[in-house]
C-alpha positions, 0 to 999 in steps of 0.5 A: 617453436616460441612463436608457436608457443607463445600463441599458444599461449596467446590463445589460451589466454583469449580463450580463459578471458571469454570464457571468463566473461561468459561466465561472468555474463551468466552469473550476473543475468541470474543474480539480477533476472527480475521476477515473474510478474503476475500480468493483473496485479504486477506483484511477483509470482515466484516469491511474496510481496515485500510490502503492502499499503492499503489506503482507505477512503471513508465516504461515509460522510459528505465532505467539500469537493475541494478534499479532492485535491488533499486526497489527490496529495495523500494518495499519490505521496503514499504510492511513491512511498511504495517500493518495487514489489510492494503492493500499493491498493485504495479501497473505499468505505461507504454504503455498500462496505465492500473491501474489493479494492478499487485498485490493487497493483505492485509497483514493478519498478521504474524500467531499468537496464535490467528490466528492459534487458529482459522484457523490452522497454516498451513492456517496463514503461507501460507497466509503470506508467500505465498501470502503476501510476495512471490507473491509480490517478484514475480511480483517485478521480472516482473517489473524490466525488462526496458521498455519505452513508448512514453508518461508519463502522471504521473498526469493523471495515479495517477488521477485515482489511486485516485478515485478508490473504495479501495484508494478514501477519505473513506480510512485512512492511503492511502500512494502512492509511486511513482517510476519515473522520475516524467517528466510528458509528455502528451496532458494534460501537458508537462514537455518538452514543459515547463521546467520550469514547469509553469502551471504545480499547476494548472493541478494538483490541477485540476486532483487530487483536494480533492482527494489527501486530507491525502495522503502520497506521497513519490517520488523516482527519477530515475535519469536515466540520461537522462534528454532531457533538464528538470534536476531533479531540475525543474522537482522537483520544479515543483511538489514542487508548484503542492504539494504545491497547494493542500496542500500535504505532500510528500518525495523525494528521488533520486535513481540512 
């Protein structure tokens, strides 16, 4: 009778330990089962993008080829800046003003145990390597060829960046980048016309208002060397005030 209780118990014991470890098993595929992913855009389809950084590229004015390998530089230390389901996009402002991004893709992740668990490492590592990482370096080599247009309307553009359904207000962690001269020139305001940037707060507060509420604006100035009587200490003091008037934090770098 003890030895058939005592494995009895043994196996009592055997079997609460599997079942315990099933349990455990399953707890930990649904507490780290990563998302759904959009096959286009690789941003999760189940929850929103935690994050979205837009560089623009102005190629309104002509810069020299060797920008190409600054923009290279800003490009790629903004995409690793991008964290896992985060949106990472480049866009380019020129002739044709059209916001369609170039490339506009999440960051899927590195693959990991988990990933790989669930969609096989040949699936997470193309997804990162390929279309993460390498479709951005190839579009990086179709905007670094110059180009100029005959207007620069830098307020207007980012304008319409800001109401855009994936960078609007609903988004948290919206950082845009802004690779320009930052001579804004258009019908609605010129920089040419009023060097000393009088005017300038207020079109801004105008176009971009409490859309820009939480957004991290980081500026990298072309000094192209080409000026037209508007240094780079007005145009920066005139998007100083403009910053100001809408309360945004902003960075600004110069790059030659």
């Amino acid at each position: 009778m003890n030895d058939r209780a005592q494995a009895n118990r043994r196996y009592a014991i055997g079997t609460g330990l599997i079942v315990g470890g099933l349990a455990l098993l399953s707890l930990l595929v649904f507490v780290f089962h990563p998302p759904q992913l959009d096959p286009a855009t690789l941003c999760p389809t189940d929850k929103p993008i935690e994050g979205h950084t837009v560089v623009i590229v102005d190629r309104t004015d002509k810069w020299s080829s060797a920008m190409g390998q600054a923009l290279r530089d800003i490009v790629e230390n903004a995409q690793r800046n991008t964290k896992q389901y985060q949106k990472f996009s480049i866009v380019a402002l020129d002739a044709e003003n059209s916001t369609h991004p170039l490339f506009s893709v999440c960051n899927p992740g590195a693959p990991s145990f988990w990933s790989d668990l669930y969609r096989g490492h040949r699936y997470t590592a193309r997804d990162f390597d390929q279309k993460f990482v390498g479709a951005a370096e190839r579009v990086i080599d179709q905007i670094s060829a110059p180009a100029e247009a005959p207007t620069s309307p830098i307020v207007e553009y980012v304008h319409r960046w800001l109401g855009g359904d994936d960078f609007n207000a609903t988004i948290a962690n919206r950082r845009l980048i802004l690779v320009s001269d930052m001579r804004q020139n258009s019908a609605l305001y010129s920089l040419y016309a009023h060097p000393d940037g009088i005017g300038m707060n207020e079109v801004v507060r105008q176009q971009f208002g409490a859309a820009a509420e939480a957004v991290a604006f980081d500026i990298y100035f072309i000094a192209h060397g080409r000026d037209h009587n508007v240094p780079e200490a007005n145009a920066r003091a005139a998007w100083g005030r403009a910053f100001a008037a809408i309360g945004a934090h902003y960075t600004w770098r110069q790059i030659d």
